[in-house]
N, C-alpha and C positions, 0 to 999 in steps of 0.2 A: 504493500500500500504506500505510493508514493504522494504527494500535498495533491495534484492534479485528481488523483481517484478519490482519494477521502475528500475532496470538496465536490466532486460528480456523485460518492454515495452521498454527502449532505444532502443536496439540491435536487436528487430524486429521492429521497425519504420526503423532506419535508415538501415539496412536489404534492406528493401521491398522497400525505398528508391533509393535506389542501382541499387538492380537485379530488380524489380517490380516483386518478385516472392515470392506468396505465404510462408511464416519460417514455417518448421516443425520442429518438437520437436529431430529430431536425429541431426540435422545441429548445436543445439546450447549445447549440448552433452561436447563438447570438449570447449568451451566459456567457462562453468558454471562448468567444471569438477565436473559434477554430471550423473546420469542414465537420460537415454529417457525418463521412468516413472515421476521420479520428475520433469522434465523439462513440460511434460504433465499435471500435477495436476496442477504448477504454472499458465499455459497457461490458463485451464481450467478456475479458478480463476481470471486473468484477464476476459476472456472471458465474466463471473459472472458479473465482476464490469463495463463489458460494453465499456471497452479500448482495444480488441482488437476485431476480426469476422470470421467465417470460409468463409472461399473462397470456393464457391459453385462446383469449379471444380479439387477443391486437397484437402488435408486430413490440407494443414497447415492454417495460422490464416494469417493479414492483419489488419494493423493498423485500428482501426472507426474515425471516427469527433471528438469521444469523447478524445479517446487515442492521437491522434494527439497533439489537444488542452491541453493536459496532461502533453507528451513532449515538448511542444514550453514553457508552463507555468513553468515546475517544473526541467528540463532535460537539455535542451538544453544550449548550452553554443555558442555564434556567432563565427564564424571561421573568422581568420586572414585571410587575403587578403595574395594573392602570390603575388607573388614581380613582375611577369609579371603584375597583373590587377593592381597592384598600381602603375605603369610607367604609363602604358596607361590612367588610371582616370589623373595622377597625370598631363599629357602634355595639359588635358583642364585645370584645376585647376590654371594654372601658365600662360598660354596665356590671359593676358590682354587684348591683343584687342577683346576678343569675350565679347558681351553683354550680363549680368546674363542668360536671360532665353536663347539665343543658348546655354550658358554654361550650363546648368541644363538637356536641350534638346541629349547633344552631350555625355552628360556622361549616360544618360540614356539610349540611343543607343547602348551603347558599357554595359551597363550591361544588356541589352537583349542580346546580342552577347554572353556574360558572359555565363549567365543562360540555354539561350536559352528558354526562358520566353518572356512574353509581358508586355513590362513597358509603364506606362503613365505617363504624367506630366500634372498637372493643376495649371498656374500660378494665378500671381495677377488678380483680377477682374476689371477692367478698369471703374466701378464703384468707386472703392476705387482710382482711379486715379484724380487729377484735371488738367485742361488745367494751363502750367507756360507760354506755347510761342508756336507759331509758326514761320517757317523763310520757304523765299521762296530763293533756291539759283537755279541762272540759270546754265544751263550747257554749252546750246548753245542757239542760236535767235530760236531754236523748239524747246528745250528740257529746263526743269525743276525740282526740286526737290522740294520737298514741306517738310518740319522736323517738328516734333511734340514733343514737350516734356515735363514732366509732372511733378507737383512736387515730383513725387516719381523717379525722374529720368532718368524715360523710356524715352527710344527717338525712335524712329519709322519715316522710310523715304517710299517715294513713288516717283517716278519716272513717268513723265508724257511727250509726248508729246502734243506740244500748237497745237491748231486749227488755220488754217491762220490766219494771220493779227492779232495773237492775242498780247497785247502790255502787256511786262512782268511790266512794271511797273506800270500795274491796276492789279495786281497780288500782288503786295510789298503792294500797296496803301489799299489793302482788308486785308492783311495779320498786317496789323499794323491797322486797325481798329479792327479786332477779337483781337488783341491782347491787346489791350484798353478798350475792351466791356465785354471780353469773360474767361480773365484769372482768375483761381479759379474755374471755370465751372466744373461740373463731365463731364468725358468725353463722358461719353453716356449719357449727355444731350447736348452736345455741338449741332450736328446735329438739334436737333430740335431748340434752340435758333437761329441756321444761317439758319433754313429755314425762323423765323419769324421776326428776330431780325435785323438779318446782311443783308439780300438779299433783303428788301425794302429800306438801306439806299445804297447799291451799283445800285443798278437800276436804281439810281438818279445820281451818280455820276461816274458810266463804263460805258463804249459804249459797250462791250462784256460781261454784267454781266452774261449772263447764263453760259456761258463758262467758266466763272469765279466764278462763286460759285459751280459749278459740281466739280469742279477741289479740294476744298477745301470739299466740301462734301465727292466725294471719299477718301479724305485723313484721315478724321476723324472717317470715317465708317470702313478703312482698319484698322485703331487704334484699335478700338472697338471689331473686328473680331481676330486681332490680340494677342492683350494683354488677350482676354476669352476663346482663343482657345486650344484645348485641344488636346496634341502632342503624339502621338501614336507610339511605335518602334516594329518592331515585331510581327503584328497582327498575320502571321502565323508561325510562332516558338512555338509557343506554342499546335497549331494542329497537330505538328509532335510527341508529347509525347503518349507515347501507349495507354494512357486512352482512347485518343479520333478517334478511326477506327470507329467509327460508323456516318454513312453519314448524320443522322440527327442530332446528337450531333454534328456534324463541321458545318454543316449549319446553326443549332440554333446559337453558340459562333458567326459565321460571322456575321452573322444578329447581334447581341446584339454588336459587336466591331464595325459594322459602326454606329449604334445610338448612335450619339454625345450624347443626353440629356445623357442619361443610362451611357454613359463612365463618361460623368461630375459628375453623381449621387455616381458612384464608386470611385472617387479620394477625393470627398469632406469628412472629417474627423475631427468627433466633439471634438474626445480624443486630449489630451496635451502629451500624451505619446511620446518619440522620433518617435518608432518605435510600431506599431501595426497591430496585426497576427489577420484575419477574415476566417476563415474554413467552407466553404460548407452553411452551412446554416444560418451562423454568417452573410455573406456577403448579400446584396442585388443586386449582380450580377449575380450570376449563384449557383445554389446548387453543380457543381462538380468541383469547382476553389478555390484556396485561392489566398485572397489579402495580401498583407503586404505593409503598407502603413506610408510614412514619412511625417512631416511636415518641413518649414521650413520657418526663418525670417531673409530676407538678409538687411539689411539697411532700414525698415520698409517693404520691399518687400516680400510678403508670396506667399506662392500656398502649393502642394502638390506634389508629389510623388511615384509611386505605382510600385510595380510589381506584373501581374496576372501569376499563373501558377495549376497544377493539385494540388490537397488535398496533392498528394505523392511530397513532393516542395522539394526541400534541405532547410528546413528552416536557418537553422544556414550559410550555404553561405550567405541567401537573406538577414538576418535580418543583418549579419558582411557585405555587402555592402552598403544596405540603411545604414548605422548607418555611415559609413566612407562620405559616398558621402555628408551625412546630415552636419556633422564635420566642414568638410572640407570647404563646401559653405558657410558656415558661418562667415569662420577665411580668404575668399577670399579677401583679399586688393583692 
């Protein structure tokens, strides 16, 4: 690969990018102020080393997996954000009252809108969470809130209406025993300690203990579901990209984007890298997608971050977004 071919693979990746059309060798004529001929022997030669492919229904060529992988590694330079996408990122970024992960959620949302890609996020694992406290705050003589919050700082609420007759203050009186018994707990063990732990010493001392440990149970389990859950923007934005007219290829993708496991399997990322590009077969979600994929450590708070789209990606938008969003939540006060 001499300067001349790695700027002819640029300019037919980011080409066919563009148009999704096939580069023949007269279109890049006037680019490389050289003849069709030379432009063809170069092609050719890529061809050879396996970075570019003929398109089976025109005369021109079409980035491979490999060429791709080529540009993102040797070519690519990440592109500045326009000043429109850095307001809109920027009005989550600076709203303190939203909690990390709606913030992570909210900015990931508006960079599918961006792309018009499908981005996921996988936060902390509520495993790596432990119980600091629970509080029960009433709202009204039927209505309840039950908080959860953890030493990594999550706080997680649920909203309950009480069963008649039920006395909020055998609700405080359980809610300060778990908190006595149970703080330090991983939270996805918390559930099984209050089935065996908690709810043989309230049985003895509530009159409504079932009702009262259901109540604390769903709040624990919504934690649980909550804090591992895995947040999806966009699942069809990305079926409207030309690759995908074929009604079994959009049925497969749907199918594979409601398998929770499969999605979790895709966000999870063993690299330290910021920012990491998976192409076609690199990835273990789909052979005609690429992932580009962030990490991220907010006040000991991790997950991940992804956007899925075709092999033909804007990579340099995707990798100069994740790379700012990543920055950014990091330096969030």
């Amino acid at each position: 690969m001499n300067e001349r071919r790695e700027e002819l693979l640029k300019v037919i990746v980011e080409n066919y990018i563009k148009t999704v059309k096939p580069v023949g060798s007269r279109s890049l004529c006037e680019t490389f102020n050289c003849s069709s001929a030379t432009i063809r022997n170069e092609m050719g030669v890529l061809e050879d080393l396996g970075y570019i492919e003929k398109n089976h229904i025109s005369s021109g060529r079409i980035p491979s997996e490999k060429g791709y992988k080529y540009y993102v590694d040797h070519l690519m330079k990440p592109k500045e954000l326009t000043g429109e996408d850095v307001l809109k990122l920027q009005t989550i970024f600076t709203n303190h009252d939203l909690k990390l992960s709606d913030a992570i959620s909210k900015c990931m949302e508006i960079i599918s809108d961006i792309t018009n890609y499908t981005s996921v996020v996988l936060g902390t694992s509520s495993s790596e969470n432990a119980l600091q406290q629970v509080n029960i705050i009433p709202l009204t003589n039927e209505k309840i809130v039950a908080v959860v919050v953890t030493d990594k700082g999550i706080v997680e609420n649920k909203q309950f209406t009480l069963p008649p007759k039920t006395n909020i203050q055998e609700l405080v009186k359980t809610s300060e025993i778990i908190n006595k018994m149970l703080v330090g707990t991983p939270i996805d063990e918390v559930s099984n300690r209050l089935e065996f732990e908690i709810k043989p010493i309230i049985s003895r001392q509530i009159n409504q203990y079932e009702a009262v440990y259901n109540i604390f149970h769903d709040a624990f389990n919504d934690f649980v579901k909550n804090t591992t859950n895995v947040h999806v923007s966009g699942k069809s934005k990305m079926l409207n990209q030309p690759e995908y007219n074929n009604t079994e290829d959009i049925r497969r993708l749907v199918n594979k984007f409601e398998d929770e496991n499969l999605i979790r399997k895709l966000v999870e990322d063993k690299e330290n890298n910021r920012v990491n590009v998976y192409i076609g077969e690199e990835n273990d979600f789909d052979n005609d997608v690429t992932i580009v994929k962030s990490k991220y450590n907010i006040n000991g708070e991790e997950g991940t971050i992804a956007i899925v789209g075709p092999k033909r990606m804007e990579y340099d938008k995707v990798v100069g977004l994740l790379d700012y969003i990543t920055k950014n939540l990091e330096t969030r006060e």
